[in-house]
N, C-alpha and C positions, 0 to 999 in steps of 0.2 A: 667752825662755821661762823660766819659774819653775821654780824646782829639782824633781824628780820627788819626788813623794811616797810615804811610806809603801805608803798604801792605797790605791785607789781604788772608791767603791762608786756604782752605776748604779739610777738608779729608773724604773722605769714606772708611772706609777700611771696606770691604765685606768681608763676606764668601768663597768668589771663585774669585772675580776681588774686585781691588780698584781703586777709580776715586778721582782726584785731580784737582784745579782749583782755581785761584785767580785773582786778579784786584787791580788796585790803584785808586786812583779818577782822573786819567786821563787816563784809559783805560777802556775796557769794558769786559766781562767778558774769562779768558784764560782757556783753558784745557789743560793739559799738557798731550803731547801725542808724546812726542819721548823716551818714555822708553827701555832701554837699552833692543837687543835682539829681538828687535819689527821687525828691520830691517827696511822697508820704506812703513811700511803698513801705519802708524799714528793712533796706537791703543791707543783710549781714554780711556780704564781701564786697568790696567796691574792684571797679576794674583797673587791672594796674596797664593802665592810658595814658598815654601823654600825646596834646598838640602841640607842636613849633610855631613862633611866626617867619615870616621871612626872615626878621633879621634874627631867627635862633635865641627869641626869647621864649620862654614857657607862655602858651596863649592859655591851656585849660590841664585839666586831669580830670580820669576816674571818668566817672558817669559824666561832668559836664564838658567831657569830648561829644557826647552824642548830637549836643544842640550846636558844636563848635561848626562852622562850614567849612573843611578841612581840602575841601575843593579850590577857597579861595587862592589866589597867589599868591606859590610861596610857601603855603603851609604844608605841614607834613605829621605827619600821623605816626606814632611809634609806640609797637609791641613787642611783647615777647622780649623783652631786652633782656630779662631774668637770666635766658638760656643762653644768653651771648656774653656773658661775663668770664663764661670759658671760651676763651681762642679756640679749643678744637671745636667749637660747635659753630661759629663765625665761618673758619673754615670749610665747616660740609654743605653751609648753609648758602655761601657765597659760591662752590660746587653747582650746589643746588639750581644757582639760579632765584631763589627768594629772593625778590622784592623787600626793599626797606632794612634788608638786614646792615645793622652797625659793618662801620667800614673795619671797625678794630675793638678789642676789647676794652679800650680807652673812652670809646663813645659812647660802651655800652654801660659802663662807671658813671660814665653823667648821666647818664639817661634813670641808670637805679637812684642816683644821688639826688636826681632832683626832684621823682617819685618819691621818696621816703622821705626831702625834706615837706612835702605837701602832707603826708601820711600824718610825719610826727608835728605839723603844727594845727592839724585840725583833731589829731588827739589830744594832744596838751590841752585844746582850746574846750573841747567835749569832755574833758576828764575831771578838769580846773571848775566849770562849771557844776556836775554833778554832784562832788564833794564839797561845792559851797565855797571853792577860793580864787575862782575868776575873780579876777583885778583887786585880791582883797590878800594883803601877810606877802603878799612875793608869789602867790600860785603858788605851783608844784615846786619852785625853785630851791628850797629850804624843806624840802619834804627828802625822806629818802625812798629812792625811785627807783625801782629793779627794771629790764629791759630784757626781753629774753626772746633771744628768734631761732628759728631753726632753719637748717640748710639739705637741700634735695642729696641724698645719697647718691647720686650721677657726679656732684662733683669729688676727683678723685686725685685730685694735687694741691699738694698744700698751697700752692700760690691762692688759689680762689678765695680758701677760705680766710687767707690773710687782706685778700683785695675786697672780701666783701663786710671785712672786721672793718677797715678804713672806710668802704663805702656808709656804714653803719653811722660811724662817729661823723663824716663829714654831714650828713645830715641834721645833725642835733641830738642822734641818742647818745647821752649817756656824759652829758657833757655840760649841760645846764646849772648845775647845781652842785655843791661840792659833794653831795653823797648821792650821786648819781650814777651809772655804772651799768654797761650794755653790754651784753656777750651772748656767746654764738651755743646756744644750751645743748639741742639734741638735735638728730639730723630727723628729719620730716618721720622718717617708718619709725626711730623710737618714738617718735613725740606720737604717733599715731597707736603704738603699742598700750604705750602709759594710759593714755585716754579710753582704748579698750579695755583694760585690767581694771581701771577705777569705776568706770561708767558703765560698761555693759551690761544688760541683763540678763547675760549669759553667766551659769553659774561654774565658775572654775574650780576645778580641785589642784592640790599641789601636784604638781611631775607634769600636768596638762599640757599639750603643744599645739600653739597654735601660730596663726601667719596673718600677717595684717601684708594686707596690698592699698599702699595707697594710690591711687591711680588719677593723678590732679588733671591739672591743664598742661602741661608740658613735659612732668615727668612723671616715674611710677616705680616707686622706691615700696619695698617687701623687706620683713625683718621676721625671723621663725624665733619663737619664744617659748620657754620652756618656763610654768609658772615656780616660784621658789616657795611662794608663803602664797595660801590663800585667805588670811587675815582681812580680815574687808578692812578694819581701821590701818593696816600697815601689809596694800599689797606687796609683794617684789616676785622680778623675775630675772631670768638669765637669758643674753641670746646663745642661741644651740649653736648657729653660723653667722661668717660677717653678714653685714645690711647690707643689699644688694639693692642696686639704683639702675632704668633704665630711661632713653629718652623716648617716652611715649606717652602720649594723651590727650586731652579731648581735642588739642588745639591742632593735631595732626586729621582729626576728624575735617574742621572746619578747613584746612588747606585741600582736604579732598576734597569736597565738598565744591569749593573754588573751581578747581581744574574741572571737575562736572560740567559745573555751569558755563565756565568759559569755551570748553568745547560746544560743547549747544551752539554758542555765542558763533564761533570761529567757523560753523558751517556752513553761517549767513551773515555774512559780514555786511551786506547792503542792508540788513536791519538795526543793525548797531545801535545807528545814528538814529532812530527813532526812540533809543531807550538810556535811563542816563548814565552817566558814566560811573565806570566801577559800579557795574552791577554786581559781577558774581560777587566782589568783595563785601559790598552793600548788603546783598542777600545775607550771604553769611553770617554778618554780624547783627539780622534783624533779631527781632524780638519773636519775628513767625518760627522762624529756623530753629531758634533755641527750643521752642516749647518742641519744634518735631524731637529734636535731638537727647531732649530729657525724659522725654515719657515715651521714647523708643523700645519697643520690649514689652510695656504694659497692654496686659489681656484687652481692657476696653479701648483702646487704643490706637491697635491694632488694625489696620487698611490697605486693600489690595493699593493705593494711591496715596500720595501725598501733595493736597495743594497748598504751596504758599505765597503766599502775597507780595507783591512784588512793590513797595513801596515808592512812590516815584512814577507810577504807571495807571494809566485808566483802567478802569474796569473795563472800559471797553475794548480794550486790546486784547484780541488771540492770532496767537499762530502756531500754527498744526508742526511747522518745521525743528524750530527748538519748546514746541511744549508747553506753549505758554495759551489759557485759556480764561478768559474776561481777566485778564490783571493779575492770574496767578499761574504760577509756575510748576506744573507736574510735576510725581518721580513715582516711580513704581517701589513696591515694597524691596525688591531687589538689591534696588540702587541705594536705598538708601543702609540695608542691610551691610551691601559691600562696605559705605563708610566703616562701618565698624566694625566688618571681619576681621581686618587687617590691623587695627589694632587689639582687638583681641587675640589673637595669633601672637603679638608680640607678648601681650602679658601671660597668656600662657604658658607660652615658652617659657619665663621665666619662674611660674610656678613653679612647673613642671622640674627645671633646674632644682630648684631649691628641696622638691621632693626626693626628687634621684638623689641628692647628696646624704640624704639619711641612707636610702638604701643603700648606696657605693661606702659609704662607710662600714658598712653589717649590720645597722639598724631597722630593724621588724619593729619600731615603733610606729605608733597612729598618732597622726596629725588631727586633732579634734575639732578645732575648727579653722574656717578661713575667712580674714574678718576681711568687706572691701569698705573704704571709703575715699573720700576724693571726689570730682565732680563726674571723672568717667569709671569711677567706683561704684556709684550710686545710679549708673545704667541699669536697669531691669534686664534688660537684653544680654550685657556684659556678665550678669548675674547668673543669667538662665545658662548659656552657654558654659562657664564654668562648671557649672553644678554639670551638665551633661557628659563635659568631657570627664571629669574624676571618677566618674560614676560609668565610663563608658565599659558596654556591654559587647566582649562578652571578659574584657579585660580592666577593671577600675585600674587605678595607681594604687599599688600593694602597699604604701603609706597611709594613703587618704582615700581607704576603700568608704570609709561611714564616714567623714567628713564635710560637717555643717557651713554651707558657703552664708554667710551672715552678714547683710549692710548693716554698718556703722551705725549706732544714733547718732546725728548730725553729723550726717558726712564729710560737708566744706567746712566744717568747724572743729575737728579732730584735732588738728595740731596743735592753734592756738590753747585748745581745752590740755591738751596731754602739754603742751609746757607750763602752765599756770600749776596743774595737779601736781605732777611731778616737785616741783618747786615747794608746793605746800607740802606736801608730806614732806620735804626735806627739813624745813622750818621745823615742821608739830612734833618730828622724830629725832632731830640730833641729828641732821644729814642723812636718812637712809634715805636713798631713791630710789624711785620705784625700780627703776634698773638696776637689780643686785652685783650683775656682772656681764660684761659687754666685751666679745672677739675683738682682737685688735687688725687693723685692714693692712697695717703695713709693721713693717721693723725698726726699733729707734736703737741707738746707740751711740755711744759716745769714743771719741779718738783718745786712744793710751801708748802708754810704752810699756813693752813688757820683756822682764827678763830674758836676755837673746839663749834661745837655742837652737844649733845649727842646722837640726831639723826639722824643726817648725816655720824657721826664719828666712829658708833659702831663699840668696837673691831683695831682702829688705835693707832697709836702711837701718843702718847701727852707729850710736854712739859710744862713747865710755861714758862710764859715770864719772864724773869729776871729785867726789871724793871717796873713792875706789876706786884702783886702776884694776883692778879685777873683775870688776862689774859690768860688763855693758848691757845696753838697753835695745831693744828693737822697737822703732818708734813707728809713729801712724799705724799702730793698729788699733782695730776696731771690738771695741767689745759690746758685743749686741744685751740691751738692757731688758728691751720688748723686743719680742719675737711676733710677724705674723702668727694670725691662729693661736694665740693666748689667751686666755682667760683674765680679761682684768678686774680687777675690782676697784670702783675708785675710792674707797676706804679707804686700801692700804695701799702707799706710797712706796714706791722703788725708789732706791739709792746704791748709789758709788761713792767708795769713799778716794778721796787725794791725798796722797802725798808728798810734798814738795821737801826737797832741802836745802837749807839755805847757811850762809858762813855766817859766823860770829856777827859780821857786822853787818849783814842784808836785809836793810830794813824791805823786804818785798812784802808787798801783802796783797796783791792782785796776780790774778790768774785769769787766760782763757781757756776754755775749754769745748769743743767742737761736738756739735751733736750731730746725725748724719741720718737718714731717713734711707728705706728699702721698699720698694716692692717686689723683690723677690720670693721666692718660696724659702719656708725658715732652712730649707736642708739646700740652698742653693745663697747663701750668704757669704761675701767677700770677708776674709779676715783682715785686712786691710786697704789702706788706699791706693798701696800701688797695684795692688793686684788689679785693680779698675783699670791704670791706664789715666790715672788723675791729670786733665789738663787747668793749664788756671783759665783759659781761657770757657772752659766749661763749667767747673767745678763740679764734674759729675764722673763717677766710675762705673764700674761694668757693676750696675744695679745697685748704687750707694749716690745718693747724694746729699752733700751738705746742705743740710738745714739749717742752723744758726750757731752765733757764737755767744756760751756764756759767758760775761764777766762776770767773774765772781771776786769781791773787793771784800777784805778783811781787816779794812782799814781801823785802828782803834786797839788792836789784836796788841798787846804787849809782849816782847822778848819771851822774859819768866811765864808767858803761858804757853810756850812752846815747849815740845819733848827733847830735853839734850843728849847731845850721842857722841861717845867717845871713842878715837880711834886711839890706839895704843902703836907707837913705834915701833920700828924693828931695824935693826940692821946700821943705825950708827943716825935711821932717818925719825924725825921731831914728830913725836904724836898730837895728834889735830883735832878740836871738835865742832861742830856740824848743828844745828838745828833742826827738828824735822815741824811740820807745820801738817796737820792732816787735818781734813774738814770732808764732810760730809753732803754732795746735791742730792736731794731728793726731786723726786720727779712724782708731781702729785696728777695723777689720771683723771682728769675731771672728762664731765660727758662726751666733748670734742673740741678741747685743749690739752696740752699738757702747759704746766706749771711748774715752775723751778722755786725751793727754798736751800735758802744755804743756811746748814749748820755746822758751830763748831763748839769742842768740849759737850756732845751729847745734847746741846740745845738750839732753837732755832736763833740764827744769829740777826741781831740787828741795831742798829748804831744810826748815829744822826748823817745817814745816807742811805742811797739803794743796796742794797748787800749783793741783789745778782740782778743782772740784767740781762734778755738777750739780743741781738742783734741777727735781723734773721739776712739769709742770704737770697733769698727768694724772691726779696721785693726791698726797698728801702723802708726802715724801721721808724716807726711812727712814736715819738717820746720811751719813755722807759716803759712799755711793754713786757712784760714776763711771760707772756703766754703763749705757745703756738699751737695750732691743731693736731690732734692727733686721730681721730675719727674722722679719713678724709670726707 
């Protein structure tokens, strides 16, 4: 474990709000919550907003888009980018027909980048202050400064998480300062898990299962957990199944919500022009809508009608046609319920998934509780409904027949809390974290050769070994290291060991070695690459593709500490010997990375150079990098 740091500060950046928060070891945990614009409310997530101007400079972010006049020309208004860093979602979106949506996952990279560069310098600038070293020693610059964010379990290819590893650093984390240092810790449902295990005041026993749904602004990632220790100073748990991520949340609310209004709008169109432009949008994002949208669900609350305010508009305006009465705008409890059937319907479903998976397996076990949090977690309404269905008469879910649907404490602030905890315990414990052992989502493995037999081998590619003509090899196969549906623990590190051999005089001492990624099911894995169909023009097989190549450099390695092998003559022919050179990758499983160490002679190897590097295939590789995702 690397020395404890100074600081350490947690990001969320959401779909619609982002939440920040950090601690040293001698404070307890902060939220930063004077974001510029805010005024003197003390909003603990700021909106993740961006204005353009015409010429595609940044005009504003956050909260002071509200006061920005985005009507002017030329200006342009951008959301939701978060969920466009993945191509397939650009693609459904642009489908769709959405307004505004990035033309490419390239626009959507700036758009994150130039939100998190705003994010991390009015953190730095809030943080610096706090601690007393604004404009005083270097700031934070000469402090050691940990960076910890997590990512929505919807993204499910490595590429993302390596595009949003870069979008990270191009901002400024992790880069300031020589012991500075930003990585991608847990995806949103563990970080949300952590935060339940250490905080809740729910009282766990050990073997307990419960489910956290976190249900944000754009997405709504669920993780089932199975407690290991219920030690309050040193919780841990296991996930039972992978983390399951889908795209749904509040912010699908507010797009229906849209089309509502705009239909009203499209019935009378000669009114239009009496009301101002980008109404429904306007509505949407008022300050009236939000309060209907939050406290939807709550008893006192509760009303055959919903009027809201139409900002922009007299009081004196009604019309019976689209519903609009002195300045504010109807909706019957119906209408506004439909908002959120339909996203409930989709979290459901995906409970409900995650239930039946106990049962399809043969487990009669009880699900104890089901934690929600997030912004459309922290619906009342969303709450009631769940509780109704699990509990539905005259058939509950034979998992979660007595199972407690339970909001979150501080809902929108879950993640950030579950990564700073997480983190701590790992510090105060020698590395435990709260995540004792975590499913793996996909297959890793690494490209070998292995002893030809003619039955295993049909149809592959074979060499001889070159010092043995009786040896050959069958190459480019694949030996899977992780298997989907494994148990990992990221204590203990996987390894493969190499061996290379080399003649008398072969000064080699670098080697590639090809790692290869699976979403297949583990009883549906290629044992090699041609069985894919390997093109170069893809680098992809029938359910295998390359993920990166290690170098692994042994440079410094002397002769005499190589193993010598002799071959003995025969037959009138001169006996030869050989070198063998064997070393050891380990593949260290950290939260959602893997990590590569090369060792050799039983220790970890290292020398006044990088020992292994990788270069990924995915994306073009950004300085000596060691690490790729592995909890896509």
């Amino acid at each position: 474990m690397t020395e404890k740091p100074d600081l350490v500060v947690s990001i969320d950046l959401g779909t619609t709000f982002t939440g920040v928060a950090w601690r040293t070891s001698r404070t307890p945990i902060q939220v930063i919550n004077d974001w510029p614009g805010s005024g003197d409310r003390g909003e603990r997530k700021v909106p993740t907003t961006l204005v353009y101007n015409a010429d595609d400079t940044l005009s504003s972010w956050g909260f002071m888009c509200a006061d920005d006049d985005e009507t002017a020309p030329g200006k342009t208004r951008r959301e939701f980018f978060k969920i466009f860093i993945d191509g397939a979602t650009i693609a459904a979106a642009q489908r769709q027909g959405l307004l505004n949506a990035p033309k490419s996952t390239t626009e959507a990279q700036r758009y994150a980048t130039d939100y998190l560069r705003e994010v991390y310098s009015h953190v730095k600038e809030t943080v610096e202050r706090q601690i007393g070293r604004r404009h005083v020693g270097g700031g934070w610059a000469d402090m050691a400064v940990a960076f910890l964010f997590s990512v929505p379990t919807t993204w499910t290819r490595m590429e993302i998480i390596n595009i949003f590893k870069a979008i990270i650093r191009d901002a400024g984390f992790g880069i300031e300062g020589p012991c500075h240092t930003a990585q991608v810790d847990l995806t949103e449902a563990e970080a949300a898990a952590v935060a339940t295990l250490k905080t809740s005041a729910i009282h766990f026993n050990a073997g307990s299962l419960f489910l956290t749904v976190d249900a944000g602004g754009g997405t709504t990632d669920l993780s089932l957990m199975r407690v290991a220790s219920a030690d309050m100073a040193c919780p841990r748990m296991s996930q039972v199944s992978a983390v399951k991520g889908v795209g749904i949340g509040s912010t699908l609310i507010d797009r229906a919500f849209i089309r509502l209004v705009a239909q009203r709008l499209a019935a009378w169109p000669d009114v239009q022009s009496q009301l101002p432009a980008n109404l429904a949008t306007r509505l949407a994002q008022s300050h009236h809508f939000r309060i209907v949208k939050h406290k939807f669900g709550e008893k006192v609350y509760m009303q055959p009608t919903f009027k809201i305010q139409m900002e922009g508009v007299s009081h004196d305006f009604s019309h019976p046609g689209i519903g609009v009465e002195n300045g504010r705008m109807i909706f019957t409890m119906q209408e506004i319920q439909g908002l959120f059937d339909v996203q409930f319907e989709g979290v459901m479903k995906r409970i409900t998934e995650q239930l039946d998976w106990l049962s399809q397996s043969g487990s009669s076990e009880q699900v104890n509780f089901i934690i929600l949090s997030g912004g459309l977690g922290s619906s009342a309404y969303i709450r009631q409904r769940i509780e109704r269905q699990l509990r539905g008469f005259p058939h509950p879910h034979p998992n979660a027949a007595h199972a407690a649907v339970v909001p979150c404490q501080d809902p929108q602030l879950v993640v950030v809390r579950g990564l700073l905890l997480d983190h701590q315990q790992k510090m105060e414990t020698g590395n435990l974290s709260v995540l004792a052992t975590r499913v793996a989502r996909a297959s890793y493995g690494v490209v070998v050769r292995d002893v030809y037999s003619p039955a295993l081998h049909f149809n592959e590619d074979v060499i001889e070994d070159p010092f043995d003509s009786k040896q050959r090899w069958a190459v480019n196969q694949i030996q899977w290291l992780i298997r989907k549906g494994d148990h990992i623990d990221p204590n203990r590190p996987i390894f493969k060991t190499f061996e290379y051999h080399l003649s008398e005089k072969d000064t080699t001492r670098s080697w590639d070695v090809v790692v290869v990624i699976s979403l297949n099911e583990s009883s549906a894995l290629p044992n090699s690459l041609k069985q894919g169909r390997l093109t170069a023009a893809s680098s992809y097989t029938a359910g295998a593709t390359k993920l990166c190549h290690l170098k692994s450099s042994l440079d410094g390695v002397q002769q005499h500490q190589l193993i010598l092998k002799r071959k003995r003559g025969a037959f009138f022919r001169k006996g030869y010997k050989f070198y063998v050179c064997a070393f050891d990758i380990r593949v260290i499983v950290a939260p959602a990375d893997l990590r590569f160490e090369l060792w050799f002679d039983g220790r970890k190897f290292s020398g006044n150079h990088e020992p292994i590097g990788a270069n990924l295939v995915a994306m073009q590789c950004r300085g000596a990098d060691t690490a790729t995702s592995l909890y896509k």
